[in-house]
LUMFITI-182148 format. One record per residue (C-alpha): x, y, z; residue in three letters. Coordinates in Angstrom, 2 decimals. Layout:
<nodes>
+---------+---------+---------+-----+
|      px |      py |      pz |  aa |
+---------+---------+---------+-----+
|       X |       Y |       Z | ALA |
...
+---------+---------+---------+-----+
</nodes>
This chain:
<nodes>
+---------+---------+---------+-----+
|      px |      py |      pz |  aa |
+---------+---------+---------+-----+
|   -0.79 |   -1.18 |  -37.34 | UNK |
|   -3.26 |   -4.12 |  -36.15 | UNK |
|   -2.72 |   -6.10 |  -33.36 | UNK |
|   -2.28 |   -9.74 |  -34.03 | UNK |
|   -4.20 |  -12.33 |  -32.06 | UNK |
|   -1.26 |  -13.07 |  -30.04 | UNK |
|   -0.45 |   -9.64 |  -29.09 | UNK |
|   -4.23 |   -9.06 |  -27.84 | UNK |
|   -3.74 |  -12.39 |  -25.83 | UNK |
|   -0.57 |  -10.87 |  -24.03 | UNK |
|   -2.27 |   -7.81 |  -23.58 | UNK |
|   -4.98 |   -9.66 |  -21.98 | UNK |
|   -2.79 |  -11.89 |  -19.72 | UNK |
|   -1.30 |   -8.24 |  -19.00 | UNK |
|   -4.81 |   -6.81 |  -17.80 | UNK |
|   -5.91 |   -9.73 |  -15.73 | UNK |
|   -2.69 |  -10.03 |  -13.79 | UNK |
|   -2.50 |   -5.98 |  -12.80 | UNK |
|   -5.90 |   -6.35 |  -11.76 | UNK |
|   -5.48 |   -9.18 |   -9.54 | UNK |
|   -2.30 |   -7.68 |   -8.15 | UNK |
|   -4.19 |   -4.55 |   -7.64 | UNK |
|   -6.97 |   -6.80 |   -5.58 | UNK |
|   -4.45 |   -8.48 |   -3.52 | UNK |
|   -3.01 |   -4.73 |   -2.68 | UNK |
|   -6.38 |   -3.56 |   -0.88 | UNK |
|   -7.02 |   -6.85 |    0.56 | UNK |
|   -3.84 |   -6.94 |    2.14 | UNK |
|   -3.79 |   -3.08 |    3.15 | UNK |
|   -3.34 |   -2.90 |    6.88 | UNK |
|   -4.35 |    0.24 |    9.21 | UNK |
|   -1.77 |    2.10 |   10.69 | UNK |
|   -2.29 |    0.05 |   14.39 | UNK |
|   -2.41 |   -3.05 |   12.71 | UNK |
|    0.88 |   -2.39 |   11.06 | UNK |
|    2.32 |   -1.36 |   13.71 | UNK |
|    1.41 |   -4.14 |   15.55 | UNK |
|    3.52 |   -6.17 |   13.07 | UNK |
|    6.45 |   -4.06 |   13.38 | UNK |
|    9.24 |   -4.79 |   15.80 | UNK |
|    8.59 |   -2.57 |   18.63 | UNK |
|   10.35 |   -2.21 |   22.16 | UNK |
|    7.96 |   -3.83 |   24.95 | UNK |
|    9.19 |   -1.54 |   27.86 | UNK |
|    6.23 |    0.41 |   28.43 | UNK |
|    8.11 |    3.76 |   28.59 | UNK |
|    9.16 |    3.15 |   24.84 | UNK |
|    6.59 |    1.70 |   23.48 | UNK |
|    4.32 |    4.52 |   23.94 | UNK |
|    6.81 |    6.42 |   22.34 | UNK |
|    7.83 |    4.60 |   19.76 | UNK |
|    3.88 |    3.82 |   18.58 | UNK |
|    3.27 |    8.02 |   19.10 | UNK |
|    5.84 |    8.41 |   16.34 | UNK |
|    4.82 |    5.19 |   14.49 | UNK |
|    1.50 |    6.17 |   13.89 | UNK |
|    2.27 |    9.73 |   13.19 | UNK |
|    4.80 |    8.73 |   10.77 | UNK |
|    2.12 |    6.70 |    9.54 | UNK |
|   -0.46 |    8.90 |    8.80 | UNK |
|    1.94 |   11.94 |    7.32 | UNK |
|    2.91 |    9.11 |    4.78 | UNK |
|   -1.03 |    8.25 |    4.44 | UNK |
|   -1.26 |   12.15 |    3.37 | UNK |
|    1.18 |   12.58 |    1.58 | UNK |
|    0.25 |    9.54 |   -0.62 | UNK |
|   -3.70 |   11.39 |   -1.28 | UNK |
|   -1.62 |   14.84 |   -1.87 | UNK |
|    0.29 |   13.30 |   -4.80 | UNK |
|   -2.59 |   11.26 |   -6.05 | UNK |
|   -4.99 |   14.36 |   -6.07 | UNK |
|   -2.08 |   16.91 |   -7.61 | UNK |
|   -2.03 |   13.94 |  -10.35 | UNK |
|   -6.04 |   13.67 |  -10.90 | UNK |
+---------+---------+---------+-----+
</nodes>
């Protein structure tokens, strides 16, 4: 089956808008003290260390397990 003009034209409008969504994900793509930064967080210096200790390493495990799934699907 051939694709008519206007189906190539949607498929088009398709392509360019995943890309530029794609773009605007890594531009906006934080690191994990920057995001943190931006969550709410207590300000008492007791609980703030421990809340960005579990922050970050919540963080990062998620950063893992996000290349573990991408490499298991490569």
């Amino acid at each position: 089956m051939t694709a008519t003009p206007e189906d190539e034209e949607f498929e088009r409008i398709e392509r360019e808008q995943t890309m530029g969504w794609r773009k605007r994900q890594i531009v906006s793509l934080k690191t994990n003290v920057e995001s943190f930064d931006e969550w709410e967080h207590s300000h008492r210096p007791e609980q703030y260390n421990v809340e960005r200790r579990a922050y970050l390493a919540g963080f990062e495990a998620g950063s893992r397990n996000e290349r573990l799934k991408k490499e298991m699907n490569d």
